[in-house]
C-alpha positions as CSV (number, residue, x, y, z in Angstrom):
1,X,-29.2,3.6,122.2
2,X,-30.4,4.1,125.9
3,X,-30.8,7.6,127.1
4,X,-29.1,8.1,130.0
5,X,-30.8,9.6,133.0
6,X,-30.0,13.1,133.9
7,X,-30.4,14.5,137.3
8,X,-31.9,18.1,137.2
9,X,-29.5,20.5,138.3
10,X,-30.8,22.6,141.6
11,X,-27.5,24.7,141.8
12,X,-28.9,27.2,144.5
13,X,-29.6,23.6,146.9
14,X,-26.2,22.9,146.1
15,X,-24.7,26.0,147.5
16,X,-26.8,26.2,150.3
17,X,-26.1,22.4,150.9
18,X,-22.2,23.1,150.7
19,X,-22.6,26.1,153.1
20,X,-24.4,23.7,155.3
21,X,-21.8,21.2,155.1
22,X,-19.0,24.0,155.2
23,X,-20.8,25.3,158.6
24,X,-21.5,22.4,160.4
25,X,-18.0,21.3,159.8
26,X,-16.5,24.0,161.1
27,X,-18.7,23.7,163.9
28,X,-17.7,20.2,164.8
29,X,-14.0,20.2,163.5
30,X,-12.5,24.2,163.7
31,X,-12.2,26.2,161.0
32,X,-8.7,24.7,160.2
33,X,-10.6,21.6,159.2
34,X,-12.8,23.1,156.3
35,X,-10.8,22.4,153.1
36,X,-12.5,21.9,149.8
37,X,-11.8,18.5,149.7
38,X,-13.6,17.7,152.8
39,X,-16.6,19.6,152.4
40,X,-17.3,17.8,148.6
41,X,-16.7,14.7,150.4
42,X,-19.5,15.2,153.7
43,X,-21.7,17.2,151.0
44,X,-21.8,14.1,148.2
45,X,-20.6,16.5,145.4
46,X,-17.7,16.3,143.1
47,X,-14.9,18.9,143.6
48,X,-15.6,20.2,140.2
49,X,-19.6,20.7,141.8
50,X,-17.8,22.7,144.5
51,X,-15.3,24.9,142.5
52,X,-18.1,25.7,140.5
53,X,-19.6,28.0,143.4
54,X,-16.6,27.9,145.2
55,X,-13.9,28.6,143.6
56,X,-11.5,28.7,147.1
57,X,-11.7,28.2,150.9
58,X,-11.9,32.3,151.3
59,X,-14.8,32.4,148.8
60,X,-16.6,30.0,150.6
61,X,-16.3,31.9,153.9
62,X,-17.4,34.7,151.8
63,X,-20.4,32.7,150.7
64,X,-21.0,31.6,154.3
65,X,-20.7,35.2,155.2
66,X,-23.4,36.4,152.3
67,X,-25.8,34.2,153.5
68,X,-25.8,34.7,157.4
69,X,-25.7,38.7,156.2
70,X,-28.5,38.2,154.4
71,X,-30.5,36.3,156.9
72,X,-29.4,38.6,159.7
73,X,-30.4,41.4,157.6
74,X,-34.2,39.3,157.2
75,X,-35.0,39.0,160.3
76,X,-33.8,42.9,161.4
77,X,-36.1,44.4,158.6
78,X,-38.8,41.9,159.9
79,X,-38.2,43.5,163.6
80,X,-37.8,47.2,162.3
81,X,-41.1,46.8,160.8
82,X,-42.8,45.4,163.6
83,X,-41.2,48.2,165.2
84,X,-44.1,51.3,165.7
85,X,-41.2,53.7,167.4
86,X,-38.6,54.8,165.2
87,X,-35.9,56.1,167.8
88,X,-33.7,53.1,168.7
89,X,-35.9,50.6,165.9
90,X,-32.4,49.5,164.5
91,X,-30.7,49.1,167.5
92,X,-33.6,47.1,169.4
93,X,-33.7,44.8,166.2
94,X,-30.0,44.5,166.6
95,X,-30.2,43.5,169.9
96,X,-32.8,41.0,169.7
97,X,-31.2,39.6,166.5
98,X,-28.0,38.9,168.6
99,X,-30.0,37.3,171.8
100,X,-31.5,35.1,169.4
101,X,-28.2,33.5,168.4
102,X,-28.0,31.2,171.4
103,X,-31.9,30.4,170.9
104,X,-30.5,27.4,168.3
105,X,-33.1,29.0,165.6
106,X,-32.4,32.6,165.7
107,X,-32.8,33.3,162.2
108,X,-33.9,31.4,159.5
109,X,-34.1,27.8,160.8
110,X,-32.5,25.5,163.3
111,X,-28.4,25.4,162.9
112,X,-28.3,28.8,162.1
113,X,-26.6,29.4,165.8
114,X,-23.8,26.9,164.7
115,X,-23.6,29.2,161.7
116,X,-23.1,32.0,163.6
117,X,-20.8,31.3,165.8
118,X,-18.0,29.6,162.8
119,X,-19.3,32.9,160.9
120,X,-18.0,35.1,164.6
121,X,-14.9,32.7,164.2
122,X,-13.9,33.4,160.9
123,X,-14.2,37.2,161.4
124,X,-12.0,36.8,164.1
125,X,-9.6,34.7,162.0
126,X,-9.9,36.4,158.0
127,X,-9.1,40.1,157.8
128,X,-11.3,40.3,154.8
129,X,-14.1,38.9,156.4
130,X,-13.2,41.2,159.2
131,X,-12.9,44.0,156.5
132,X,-16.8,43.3,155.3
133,X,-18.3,42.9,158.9
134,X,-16.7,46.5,159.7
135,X,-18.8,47.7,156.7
136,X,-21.6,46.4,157.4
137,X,-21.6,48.1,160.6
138,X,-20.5,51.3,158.7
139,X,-23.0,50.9,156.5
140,X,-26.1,50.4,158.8
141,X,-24.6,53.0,161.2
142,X,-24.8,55.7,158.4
143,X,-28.0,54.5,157.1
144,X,-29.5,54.5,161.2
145,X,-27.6,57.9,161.6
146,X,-31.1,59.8,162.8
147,X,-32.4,57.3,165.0
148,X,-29.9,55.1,166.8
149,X,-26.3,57.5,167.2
150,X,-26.9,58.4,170.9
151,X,-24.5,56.7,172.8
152,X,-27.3,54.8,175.1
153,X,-28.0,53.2,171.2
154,X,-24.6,52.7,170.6
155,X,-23.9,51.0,174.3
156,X,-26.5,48.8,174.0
157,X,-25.5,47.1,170.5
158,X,-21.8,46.9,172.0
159,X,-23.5,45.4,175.4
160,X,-25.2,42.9,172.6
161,X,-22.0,42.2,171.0
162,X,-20.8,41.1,174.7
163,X,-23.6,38.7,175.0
164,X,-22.7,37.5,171.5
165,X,-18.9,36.7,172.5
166,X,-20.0,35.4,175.6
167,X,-22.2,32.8,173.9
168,X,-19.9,32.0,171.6
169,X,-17.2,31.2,174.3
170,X,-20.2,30.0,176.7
171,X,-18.0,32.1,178.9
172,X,-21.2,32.6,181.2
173,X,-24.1,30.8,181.9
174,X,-27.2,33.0,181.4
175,X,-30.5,31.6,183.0
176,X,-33.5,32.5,180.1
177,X,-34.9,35.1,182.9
178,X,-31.7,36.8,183.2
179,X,-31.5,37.2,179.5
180,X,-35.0,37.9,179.4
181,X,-34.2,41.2,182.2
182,X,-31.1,42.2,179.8
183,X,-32.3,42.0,176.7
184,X,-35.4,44.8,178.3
185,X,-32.3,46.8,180.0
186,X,-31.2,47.6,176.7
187,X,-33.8,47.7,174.7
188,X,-34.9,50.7,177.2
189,X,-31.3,52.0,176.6
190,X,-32.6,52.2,173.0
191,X,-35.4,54.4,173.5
192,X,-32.6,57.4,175.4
């Protein structure tokens, strides 16, 4: 009797292979084209191999959504504790978190800016993405309360969250030493 090879199961490099796939889909095709079908197919695994971490569409935005949460919220805490001056620390992490978006590797490797902007999509488009963005903001606006509620802090993270629509839309085309002068506008705001 021949013993059949097995393949040893990696199911965390399958997730993050079908969030890949689910991303750079979207990316390329609109978020209308992600179904379940389509992102087994691109990602070589069976639908079953897909339903097992994903049982829907909505939980794979959800998935797409933990993972770019939790890489955002890496690279802040890396900032923060670069950071030597506590007034404004969150909200000059926030900021340069954001600027980095259009860099192509703002994160946690290169595609993470495609990632971000279908994530920025689908918070526009899902309510309950929508719903878990707001409390993250909620969250880290509560948790920041001492350092970062003056309203010079809280116009410079909504100036940030222009730039991020804006490169998202490429609505504007910023030259690097432009950014470069906005980006030390308001982290200065920060420090007020």
């Amino acid at each position: 009797m021949a013993i059949a090879h097995h393949r040893k199961k990696q199911p965390e490099q399958v997730r993050q292979q079908l969030l890949s796939v689910a991303a750079r889909l979207a990316y390329d095709q609109g978020l209308g084209n992600v179904t379940l079908d389509a992102v087994s197919q691109k990602a070589g695994v069976s639908k079953g191999g897909l339903l097992h971490h994903f049982p829907s569409k909505m939980a794979l935005l959800n998935g797409l959504f933990d993972d770019m949460i939790d890489k955002f919220d890496a690279a802040m805490a890396q900032m923060m504790r670069s950071d030597p001056v506590p007034q404004g620390r969150f909200t000059r992490a926030y900021i340069s978190t954001v600027f980095a978006f259009d860099d192509g590797d703002p994160v946690d490797g290169a595609g993470d800016a495609q990632a971000w902007h279908v994530l920025t999509i689908a918070l526009l488009a899902e309510p309950p993405l929508r719903d878990r963005w707001r409390q993250w903001v909620a969250d880290r606006t509560d948790e920041f309360v001492g350092t970062d509620s003056s309203p010079d802090c809280q116009l410079a993270r909504f100036a940030a969250d222009g730039i991020w629509l804006a490169d998202l839309l490429q609505s504007h085309d910023l030259p690097p030493d432009v950014r470069s002068v906005m980006l030390a506008r308001l982290n200065a705001l920060s420090l007020q």
